[in-house]
Structures are given as C-alpha cells and as structure tokens.
C-alpha positions as CSV (number, residue, x, y, z in Angstrom):
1,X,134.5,218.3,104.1
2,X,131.8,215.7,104.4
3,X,128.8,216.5,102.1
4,X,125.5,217.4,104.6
5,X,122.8,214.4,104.1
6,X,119.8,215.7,102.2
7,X,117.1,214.8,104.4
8,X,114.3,216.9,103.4
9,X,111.8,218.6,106.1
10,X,113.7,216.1,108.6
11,X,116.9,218.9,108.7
12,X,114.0,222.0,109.7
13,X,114.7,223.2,112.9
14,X,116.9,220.7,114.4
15,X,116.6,220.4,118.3
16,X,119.7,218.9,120.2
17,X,118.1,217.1,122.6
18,X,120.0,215.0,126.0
19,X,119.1,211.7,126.9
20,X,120.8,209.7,129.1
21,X,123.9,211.3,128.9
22,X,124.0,211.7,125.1
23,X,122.9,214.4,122.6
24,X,121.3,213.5,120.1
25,X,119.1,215.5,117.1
26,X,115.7,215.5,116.4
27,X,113.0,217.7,114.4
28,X,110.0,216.6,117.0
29,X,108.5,219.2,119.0
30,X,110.3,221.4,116.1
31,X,108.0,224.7,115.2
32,X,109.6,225.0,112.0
33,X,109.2,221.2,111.9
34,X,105.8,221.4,113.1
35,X,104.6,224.7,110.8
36,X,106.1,223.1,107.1
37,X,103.8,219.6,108.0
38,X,100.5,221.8,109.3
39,X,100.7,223.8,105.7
40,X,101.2,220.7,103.6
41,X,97.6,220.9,102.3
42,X,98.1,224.3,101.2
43,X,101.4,224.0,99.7
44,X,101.1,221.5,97.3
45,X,98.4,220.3,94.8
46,X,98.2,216.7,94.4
47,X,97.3,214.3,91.9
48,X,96.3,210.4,92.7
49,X,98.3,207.7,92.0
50,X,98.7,204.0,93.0
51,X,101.3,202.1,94.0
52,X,103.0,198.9,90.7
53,X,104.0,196.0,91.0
54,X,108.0,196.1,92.0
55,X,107.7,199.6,93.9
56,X,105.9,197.8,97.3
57,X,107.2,199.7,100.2
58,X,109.7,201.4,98.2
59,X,109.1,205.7,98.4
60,X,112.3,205.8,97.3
61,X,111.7,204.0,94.1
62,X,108.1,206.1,93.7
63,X,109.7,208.9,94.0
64,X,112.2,208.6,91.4
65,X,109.3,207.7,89.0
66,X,107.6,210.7,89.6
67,X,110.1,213.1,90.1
68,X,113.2,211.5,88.6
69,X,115.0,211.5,91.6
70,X,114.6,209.0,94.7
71,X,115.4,211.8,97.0
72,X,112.1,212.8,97.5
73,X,111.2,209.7,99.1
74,X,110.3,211.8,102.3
75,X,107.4,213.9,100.9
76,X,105.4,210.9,99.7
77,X,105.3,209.9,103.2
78,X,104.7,212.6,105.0
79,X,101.2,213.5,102.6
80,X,100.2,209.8,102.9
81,X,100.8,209.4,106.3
82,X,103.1,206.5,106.2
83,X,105.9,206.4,109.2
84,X,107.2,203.4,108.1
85,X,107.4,202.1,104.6
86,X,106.3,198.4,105.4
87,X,103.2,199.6,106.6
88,X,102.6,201.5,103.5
89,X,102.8,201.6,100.4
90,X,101.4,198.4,99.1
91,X,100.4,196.8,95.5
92,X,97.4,198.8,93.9
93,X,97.8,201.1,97.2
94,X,96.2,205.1,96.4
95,X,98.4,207.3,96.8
96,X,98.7,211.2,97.0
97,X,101.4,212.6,94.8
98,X,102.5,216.5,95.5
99,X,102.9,218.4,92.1
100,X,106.7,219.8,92.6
C-alpha cells in the first residue's frame, strides 16, 4: 500500500472536482480548507525571522531549520502569504514563523 503524501492543510476537505472530462482534487472553495486559513492568526503565535543566505526560495529548507523537519514547508507559506516560492522568500526577507 502506497504511503498517503503529507501535504499539510492542502489534504483538508478535498473536493473532486470535473473539468473537461477529468476529475481532478482540489482544497479551493474547501470550508474546512477555507476555516483552518481564516483562524491562522489565532491559532499560532509567531515569532520574526528572516530569511540567510543559501535558504532563498527554499520553505522547505526554512522549515527544517526551525522545526527540524522540511515538511512544514507549507505553513511558512501560508502565514507569509507566499503562493509561490520564487516570489518569496528572499535574502534578508522578514518572515513570520508559527511557534509549533
């Protein structure tokens, strides 16, 4: 049996969705989706940190740092905002990091 992909809030309330003839998954227009990203300012406390030289569009890296596992990668972009890691996550760059 194949091992289920961790992919954070992106596995909440999975919609199967047709489109042109194929099904496909997605978490937009998800409540449960929706609800755990509307209470992320309440369910975390945060601390500040900024982005080092090496880790430049590179959650995944970040996350390991601050959590000692890459897997997180997800969360840092969600609170900062960031759909797409080469438009984030830059040298010096402030970040938000959620206390786990």
């Amino acid at each position: 049996m194949a091992e289920k992909a961790d992919h954070g809030p992106y596995s909440i309330g999975v919609l199967g969705v047709s489109h042109r003839d194929t099904v496909t998954t997605t978490v937009v227009n998800s409540n449960a989706f929706d609800n755990f990203v509307n209470s992320l300012d309440t369910t975390y406390e945060y601390e500040t940190g900024y982005v080092p030289a090496g880790y430049e569009h590179r959650p995944d890296l970040i996350s390991n740092v601050f959590y000692g596992t890459p897997k997180n990668w997800w969360l840092l972009m969600l609170v900062n905002n960031i759909s797409d890691p080469f438009e984030g996550f830059y040298l010096n760059q402030k970040i938000l990091i959620p206390k786990l």
